[in-house]
N, CA, C and O atoms as a DFTB+ gen file, in Angstrom:
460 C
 N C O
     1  1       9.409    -127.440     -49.954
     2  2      10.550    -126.700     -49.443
     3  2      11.405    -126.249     -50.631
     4  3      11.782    -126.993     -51.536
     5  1      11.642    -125.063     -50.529
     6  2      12.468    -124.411     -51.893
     7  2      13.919    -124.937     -51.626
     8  3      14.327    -125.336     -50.536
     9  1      14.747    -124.865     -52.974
    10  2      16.371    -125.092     -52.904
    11  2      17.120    -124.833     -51.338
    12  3      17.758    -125.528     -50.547
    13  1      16.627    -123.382     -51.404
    14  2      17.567    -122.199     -50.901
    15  2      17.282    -122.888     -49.107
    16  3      18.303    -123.007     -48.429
    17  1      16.050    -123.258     -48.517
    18  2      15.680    -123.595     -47.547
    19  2      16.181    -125.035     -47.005
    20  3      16.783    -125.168     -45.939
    21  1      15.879    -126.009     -47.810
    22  2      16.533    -127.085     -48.044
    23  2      18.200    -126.824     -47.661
    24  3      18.657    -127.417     -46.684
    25  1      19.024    -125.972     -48.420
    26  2      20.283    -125.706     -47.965
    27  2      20.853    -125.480     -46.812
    28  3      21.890    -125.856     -46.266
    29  1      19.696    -124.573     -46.455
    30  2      20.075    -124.121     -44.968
    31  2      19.624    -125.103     -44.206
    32  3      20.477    -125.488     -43.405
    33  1      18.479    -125.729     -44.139
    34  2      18.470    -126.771     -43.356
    35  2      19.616    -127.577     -43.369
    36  3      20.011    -127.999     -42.281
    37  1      20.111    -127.817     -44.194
    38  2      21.407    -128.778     -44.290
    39  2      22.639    -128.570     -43.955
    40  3      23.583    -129.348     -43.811
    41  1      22.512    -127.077     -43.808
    42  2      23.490    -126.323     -43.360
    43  2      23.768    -126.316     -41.601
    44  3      24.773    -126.321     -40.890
    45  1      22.457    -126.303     -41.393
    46  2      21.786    -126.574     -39.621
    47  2      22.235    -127.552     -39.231
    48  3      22.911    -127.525     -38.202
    49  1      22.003    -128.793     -39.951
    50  2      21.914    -129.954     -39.571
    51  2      23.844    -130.427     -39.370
    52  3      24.211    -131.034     -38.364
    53  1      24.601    -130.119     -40.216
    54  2      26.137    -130.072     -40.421
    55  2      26.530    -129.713     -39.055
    56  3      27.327    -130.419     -38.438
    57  1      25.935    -128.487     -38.469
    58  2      26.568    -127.708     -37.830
    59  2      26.086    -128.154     -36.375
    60  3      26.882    -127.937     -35.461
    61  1      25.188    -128.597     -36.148
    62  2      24.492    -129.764     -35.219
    63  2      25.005    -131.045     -34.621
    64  3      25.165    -131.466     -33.476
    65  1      25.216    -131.539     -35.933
    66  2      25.621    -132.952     -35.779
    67  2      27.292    -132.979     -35.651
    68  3      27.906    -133.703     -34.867
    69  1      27.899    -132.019     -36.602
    70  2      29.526    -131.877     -36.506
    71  2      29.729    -130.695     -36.755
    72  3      29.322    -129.857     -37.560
    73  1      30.749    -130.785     -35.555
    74  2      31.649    -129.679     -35.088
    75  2      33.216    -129.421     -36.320
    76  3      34.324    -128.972     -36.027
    77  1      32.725    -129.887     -37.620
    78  2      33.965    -130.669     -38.311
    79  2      34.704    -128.924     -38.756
    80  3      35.028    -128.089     -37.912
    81  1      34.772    -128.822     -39.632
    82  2      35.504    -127.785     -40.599
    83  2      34.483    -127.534     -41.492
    84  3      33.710    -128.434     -41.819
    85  1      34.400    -126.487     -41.894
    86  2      33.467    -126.055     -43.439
    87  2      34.119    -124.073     -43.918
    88  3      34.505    -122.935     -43.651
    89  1      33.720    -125.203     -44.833
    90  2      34.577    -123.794     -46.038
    91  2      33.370    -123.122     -46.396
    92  3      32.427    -123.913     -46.446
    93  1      33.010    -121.726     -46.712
    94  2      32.250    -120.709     -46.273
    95  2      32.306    -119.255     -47.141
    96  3      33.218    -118.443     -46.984
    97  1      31.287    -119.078     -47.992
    98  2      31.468    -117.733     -48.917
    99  2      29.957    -116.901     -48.531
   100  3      28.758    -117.115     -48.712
   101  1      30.861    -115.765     -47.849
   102  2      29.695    -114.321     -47.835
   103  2      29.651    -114.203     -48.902
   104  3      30.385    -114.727     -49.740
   105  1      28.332    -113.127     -49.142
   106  2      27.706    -111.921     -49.740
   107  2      27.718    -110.711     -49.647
   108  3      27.299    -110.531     -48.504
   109  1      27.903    -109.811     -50.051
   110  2      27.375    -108.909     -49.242
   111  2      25.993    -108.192     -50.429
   112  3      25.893    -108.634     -51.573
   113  1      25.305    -107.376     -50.040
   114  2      23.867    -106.957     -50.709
   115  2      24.453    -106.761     -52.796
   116  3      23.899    -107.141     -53.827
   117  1      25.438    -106.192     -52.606
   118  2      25.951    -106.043     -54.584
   119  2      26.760    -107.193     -54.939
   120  3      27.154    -107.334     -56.097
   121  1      27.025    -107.996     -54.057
   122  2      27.538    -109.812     -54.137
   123  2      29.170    -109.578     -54.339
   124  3      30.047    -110.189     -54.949
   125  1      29.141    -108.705     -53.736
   126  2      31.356    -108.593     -53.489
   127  2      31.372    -110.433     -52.645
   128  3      30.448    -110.600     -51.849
   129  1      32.028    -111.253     -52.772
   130  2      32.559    -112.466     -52.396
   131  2      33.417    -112.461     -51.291
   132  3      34.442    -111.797     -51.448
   133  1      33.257    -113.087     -50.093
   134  2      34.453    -113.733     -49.162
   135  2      34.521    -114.969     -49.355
   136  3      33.453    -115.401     -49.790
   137  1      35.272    -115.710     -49.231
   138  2      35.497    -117.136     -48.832
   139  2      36.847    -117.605     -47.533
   140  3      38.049    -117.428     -47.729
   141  1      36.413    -118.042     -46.613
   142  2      36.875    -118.332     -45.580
   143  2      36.334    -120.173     -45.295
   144  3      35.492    -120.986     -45.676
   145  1      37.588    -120.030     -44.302
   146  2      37.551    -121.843     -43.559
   147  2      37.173    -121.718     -41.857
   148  3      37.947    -120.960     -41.273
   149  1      36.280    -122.243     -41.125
   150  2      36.248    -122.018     -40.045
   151  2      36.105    -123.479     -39.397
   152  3      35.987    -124.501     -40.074
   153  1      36.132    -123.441     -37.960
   154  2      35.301    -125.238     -37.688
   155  2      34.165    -124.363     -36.825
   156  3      33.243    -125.130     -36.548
   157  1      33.974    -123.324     -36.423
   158  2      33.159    -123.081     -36.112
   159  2      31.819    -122.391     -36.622
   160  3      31.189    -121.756     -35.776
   161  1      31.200    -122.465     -38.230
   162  2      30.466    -121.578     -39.174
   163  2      29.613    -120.574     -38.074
   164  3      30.038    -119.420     -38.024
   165  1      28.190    -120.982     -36.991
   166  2      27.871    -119.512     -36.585
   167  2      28.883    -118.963     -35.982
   168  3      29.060    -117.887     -36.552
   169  1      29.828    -119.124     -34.952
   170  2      30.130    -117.745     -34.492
   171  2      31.154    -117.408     -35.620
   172  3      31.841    -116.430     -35.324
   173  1      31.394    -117.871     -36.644
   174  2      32.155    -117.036     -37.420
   175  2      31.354    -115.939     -38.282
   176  3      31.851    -114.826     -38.454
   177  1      29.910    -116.337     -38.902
   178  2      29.234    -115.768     -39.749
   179  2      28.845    -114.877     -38.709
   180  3      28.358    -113.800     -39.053
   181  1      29.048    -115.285     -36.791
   182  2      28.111    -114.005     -36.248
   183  2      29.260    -112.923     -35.825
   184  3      28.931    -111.858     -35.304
   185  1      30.565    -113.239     -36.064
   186  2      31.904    -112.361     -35.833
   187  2      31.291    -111.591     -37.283
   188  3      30.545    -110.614     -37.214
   189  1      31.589    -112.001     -38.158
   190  2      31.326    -110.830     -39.900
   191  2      29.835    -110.049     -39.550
   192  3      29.830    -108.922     -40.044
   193  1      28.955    -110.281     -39.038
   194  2      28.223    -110.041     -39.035
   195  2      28.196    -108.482     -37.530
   196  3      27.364    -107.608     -37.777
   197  1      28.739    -108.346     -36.670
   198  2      29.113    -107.731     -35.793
   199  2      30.111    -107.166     -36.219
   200  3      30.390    -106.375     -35.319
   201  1      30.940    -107.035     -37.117
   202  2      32.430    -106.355     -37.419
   203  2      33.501    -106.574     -36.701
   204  3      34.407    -105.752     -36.563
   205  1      33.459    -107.998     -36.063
   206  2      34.278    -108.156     -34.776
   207  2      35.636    -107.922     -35.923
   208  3      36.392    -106.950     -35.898
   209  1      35.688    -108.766     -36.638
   210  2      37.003    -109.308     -37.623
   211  2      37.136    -107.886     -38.498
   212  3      36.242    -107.186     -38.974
   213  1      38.558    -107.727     -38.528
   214  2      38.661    -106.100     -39.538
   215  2      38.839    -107.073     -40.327
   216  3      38.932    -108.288     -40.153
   217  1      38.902    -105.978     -41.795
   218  2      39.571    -106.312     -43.115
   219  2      38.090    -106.366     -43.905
   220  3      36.995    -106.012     -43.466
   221  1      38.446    -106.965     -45.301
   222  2      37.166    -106.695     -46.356
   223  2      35.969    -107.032     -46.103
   224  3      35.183    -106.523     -46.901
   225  1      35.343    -107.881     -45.080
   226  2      33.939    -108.330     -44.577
   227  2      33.375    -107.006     -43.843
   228  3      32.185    -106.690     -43.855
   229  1      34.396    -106.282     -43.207
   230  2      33.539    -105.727     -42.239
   231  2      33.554    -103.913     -43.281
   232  3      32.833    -102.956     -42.999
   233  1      34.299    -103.948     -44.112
   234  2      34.525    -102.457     -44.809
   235  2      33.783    -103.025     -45.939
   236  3      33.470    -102.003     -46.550
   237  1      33.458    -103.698     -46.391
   238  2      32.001    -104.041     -47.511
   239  2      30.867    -104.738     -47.349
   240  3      30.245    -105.327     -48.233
   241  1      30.475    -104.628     -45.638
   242  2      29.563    -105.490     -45.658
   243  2      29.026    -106.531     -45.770
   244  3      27.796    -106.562     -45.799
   245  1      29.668    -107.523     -45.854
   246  2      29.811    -108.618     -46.478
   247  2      29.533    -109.835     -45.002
   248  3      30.222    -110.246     -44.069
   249  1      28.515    -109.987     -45.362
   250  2      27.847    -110.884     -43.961
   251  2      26.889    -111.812     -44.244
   252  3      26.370    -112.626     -43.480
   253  1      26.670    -111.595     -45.566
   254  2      25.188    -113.264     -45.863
   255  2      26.052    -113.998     -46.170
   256  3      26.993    -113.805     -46.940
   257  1      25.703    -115.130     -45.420
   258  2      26.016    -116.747     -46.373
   259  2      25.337    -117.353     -47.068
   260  3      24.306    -118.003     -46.895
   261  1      26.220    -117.026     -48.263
   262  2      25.605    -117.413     -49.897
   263  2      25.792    -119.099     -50.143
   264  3      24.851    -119.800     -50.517
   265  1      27.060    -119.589     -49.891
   266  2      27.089    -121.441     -49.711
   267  2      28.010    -121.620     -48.539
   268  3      28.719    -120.736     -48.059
   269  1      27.935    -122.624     -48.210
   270  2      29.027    -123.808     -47.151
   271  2      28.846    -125.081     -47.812
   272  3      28.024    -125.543     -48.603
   273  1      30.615    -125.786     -46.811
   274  2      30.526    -127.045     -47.162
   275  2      31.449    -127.820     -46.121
   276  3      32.457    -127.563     -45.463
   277  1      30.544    -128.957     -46.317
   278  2      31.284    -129.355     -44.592
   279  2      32.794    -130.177     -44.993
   280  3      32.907    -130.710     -46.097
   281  1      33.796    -130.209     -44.091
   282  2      34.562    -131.220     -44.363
   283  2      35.263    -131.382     -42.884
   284  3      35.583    -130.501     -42.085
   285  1      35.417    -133.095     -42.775
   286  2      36.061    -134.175     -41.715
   287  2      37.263    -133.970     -41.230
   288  3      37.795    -134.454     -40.231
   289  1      37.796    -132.954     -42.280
   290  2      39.525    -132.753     -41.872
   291  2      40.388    -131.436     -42.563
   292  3      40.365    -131.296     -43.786
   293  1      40.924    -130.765     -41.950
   294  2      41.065    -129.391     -42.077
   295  2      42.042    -129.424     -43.040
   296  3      42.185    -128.344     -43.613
   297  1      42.601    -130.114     -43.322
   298  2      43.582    -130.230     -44.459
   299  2      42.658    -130.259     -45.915
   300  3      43.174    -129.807     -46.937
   301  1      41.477    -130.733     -45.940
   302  2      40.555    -131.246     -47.407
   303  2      39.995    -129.562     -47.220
   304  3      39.860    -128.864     -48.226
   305  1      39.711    -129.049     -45.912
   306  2      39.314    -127.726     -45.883
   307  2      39.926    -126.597     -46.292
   308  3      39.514    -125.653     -46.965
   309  1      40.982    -126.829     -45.784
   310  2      41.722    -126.066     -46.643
   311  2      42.556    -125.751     -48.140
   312  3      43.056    -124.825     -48.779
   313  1      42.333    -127.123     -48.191
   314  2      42.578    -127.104     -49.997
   315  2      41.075    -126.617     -50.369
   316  3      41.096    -125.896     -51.366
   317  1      40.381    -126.724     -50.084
   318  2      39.141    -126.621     -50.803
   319  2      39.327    -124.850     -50.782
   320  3      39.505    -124.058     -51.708
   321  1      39.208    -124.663     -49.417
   322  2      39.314    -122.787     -49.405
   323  2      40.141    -122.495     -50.239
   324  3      39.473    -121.672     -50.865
   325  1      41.448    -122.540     -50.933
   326  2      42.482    -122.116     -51.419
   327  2      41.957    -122.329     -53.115
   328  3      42.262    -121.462     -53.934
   329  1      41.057    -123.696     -53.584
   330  2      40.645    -123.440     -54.378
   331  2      39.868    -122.995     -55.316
   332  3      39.963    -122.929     -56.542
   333  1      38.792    -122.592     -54.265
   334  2      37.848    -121.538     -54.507
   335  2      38.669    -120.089     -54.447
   336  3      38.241    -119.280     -55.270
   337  1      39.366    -119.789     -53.926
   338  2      39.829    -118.458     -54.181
   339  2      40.650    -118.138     -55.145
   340  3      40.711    -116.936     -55.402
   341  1      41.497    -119.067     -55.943
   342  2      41.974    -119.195     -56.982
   343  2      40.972    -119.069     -58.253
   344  3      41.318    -118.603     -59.338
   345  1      39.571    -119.595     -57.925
   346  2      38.662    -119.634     -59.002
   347  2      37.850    -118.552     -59.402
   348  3      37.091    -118.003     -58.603
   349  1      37.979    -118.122     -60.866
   350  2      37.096    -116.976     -61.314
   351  2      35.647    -116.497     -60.628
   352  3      34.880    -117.215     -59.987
   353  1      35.500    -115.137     -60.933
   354  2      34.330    -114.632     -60.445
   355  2      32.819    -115.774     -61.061
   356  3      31.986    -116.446     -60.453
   357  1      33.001    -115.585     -62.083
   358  2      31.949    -116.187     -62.652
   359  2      32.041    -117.786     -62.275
   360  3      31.028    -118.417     -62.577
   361  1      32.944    -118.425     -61.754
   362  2      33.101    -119.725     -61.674
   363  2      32.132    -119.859     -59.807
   364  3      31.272    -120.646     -59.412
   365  1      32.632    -119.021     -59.319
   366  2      31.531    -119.165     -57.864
   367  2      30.711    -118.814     -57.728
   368  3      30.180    -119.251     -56.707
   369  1      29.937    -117.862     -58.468
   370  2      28.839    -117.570     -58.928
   371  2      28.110    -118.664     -59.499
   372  3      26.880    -118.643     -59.463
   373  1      28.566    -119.363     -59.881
   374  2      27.614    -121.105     -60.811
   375  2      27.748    -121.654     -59.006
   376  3      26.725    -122.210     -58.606
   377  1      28.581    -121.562     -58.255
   378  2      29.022    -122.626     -57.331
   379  2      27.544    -122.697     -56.047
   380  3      26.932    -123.582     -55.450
   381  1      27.510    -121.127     -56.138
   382  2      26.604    -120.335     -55.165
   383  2      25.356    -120.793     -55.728
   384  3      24.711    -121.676     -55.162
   385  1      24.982    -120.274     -56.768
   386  2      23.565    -120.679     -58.041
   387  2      23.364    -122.009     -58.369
   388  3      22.468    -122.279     -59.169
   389  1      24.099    -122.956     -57.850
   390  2      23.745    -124.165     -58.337
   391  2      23.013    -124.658     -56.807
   392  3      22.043    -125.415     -56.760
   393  1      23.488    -124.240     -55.954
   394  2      22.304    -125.099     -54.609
   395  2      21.441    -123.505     -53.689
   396  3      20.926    -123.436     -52.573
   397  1      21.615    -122.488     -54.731
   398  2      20.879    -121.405     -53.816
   399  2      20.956    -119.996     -54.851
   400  3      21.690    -119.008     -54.833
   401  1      19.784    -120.437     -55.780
   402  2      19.845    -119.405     -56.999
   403  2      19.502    -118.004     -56.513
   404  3      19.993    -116.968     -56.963
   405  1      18.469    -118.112     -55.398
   406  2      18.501    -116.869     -55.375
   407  2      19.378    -115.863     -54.311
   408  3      19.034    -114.681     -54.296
   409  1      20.474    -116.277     -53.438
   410  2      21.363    -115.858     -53.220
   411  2      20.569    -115.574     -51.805
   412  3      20.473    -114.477     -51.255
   413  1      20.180    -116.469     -51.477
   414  2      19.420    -115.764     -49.981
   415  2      20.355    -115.953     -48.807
   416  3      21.348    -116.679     -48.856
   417  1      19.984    -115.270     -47.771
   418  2      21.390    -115.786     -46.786
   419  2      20.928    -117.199     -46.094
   420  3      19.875    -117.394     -45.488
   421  1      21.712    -117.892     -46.278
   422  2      21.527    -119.354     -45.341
   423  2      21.335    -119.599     -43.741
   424  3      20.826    -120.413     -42.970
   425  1      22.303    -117.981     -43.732
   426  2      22.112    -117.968     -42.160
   427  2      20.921    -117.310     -40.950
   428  3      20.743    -117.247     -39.734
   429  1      20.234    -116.855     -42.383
   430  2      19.022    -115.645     -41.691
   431  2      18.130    -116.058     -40.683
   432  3      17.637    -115.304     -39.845
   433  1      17.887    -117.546     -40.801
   434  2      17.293    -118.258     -39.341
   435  2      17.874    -118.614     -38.106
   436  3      17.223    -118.952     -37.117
   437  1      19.591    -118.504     -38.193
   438  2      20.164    -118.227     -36.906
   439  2      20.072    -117.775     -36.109
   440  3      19.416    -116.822     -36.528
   441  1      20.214    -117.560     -34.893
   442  2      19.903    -116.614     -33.759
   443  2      21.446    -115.934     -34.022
   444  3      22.361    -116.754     -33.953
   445  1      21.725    -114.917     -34.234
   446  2      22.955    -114.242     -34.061
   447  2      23.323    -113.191     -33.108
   448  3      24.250    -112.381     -33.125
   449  1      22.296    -113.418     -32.201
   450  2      21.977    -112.917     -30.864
   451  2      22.001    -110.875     -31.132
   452  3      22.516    -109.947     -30.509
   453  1      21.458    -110.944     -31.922
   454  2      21.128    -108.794     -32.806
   455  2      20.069    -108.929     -32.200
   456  3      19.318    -109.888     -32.026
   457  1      20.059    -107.504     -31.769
   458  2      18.768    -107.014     -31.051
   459  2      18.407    -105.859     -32.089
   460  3      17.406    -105.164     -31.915
């Protein structure tokens, strides 16, 4: 099983087992960055993914999930979101590349209910 697969499985399994909080960075195809906090990761990745949500996801495309990370309490979630967005381009780029080098979407085995 490659990195990138492994991730997403783990990503599955988070989202399975707990309903918790996880902090969350799109892609989009030239790697423009979102980072968002949800407790719900699919229907949020399947809102960006539909254009439900205005603003920069849906006017750049920006709909693969490049990493997640789970957390127990929305307060650790949200520091975490706030500090990734504070952090350089090149600094989430190592963040993304260190558990999913090749930038694949994590979510591409979801059902995101697209016909």
């Amino acid at each position: 099983m490659t990195r990138c697969r492994a991730a997403s499985a783990a990503i599955t399994r988070w989202i399975v087992r707990r309903p918790d909080y996880h902090v969350y960075i799109l892609a989009s195809r030239s790697r423009r960055l979102y980072v968002g906090v949800t407790r719900d990761l699919r229907r949020r990745v399947w809102q960006h993914r539909r254009g439900v949500l205005p603003g920069l996801t849906r006017r750049y495309g920006i709909t693969a999930l490049a990493h997640a990370e789970h957390f127990p309490d929305v307060r650790a979630a949200i520091a975490r979101e706030k500090q990734l967005k504070r952090w350089p381009r090149w600094r989430k780029d190592r963040l993304i590349e260190a558990s999913n080098p090749a930038w694949e979407d994590l979510s591409a085995a979801w059902d995101h209910g697209e016909t």
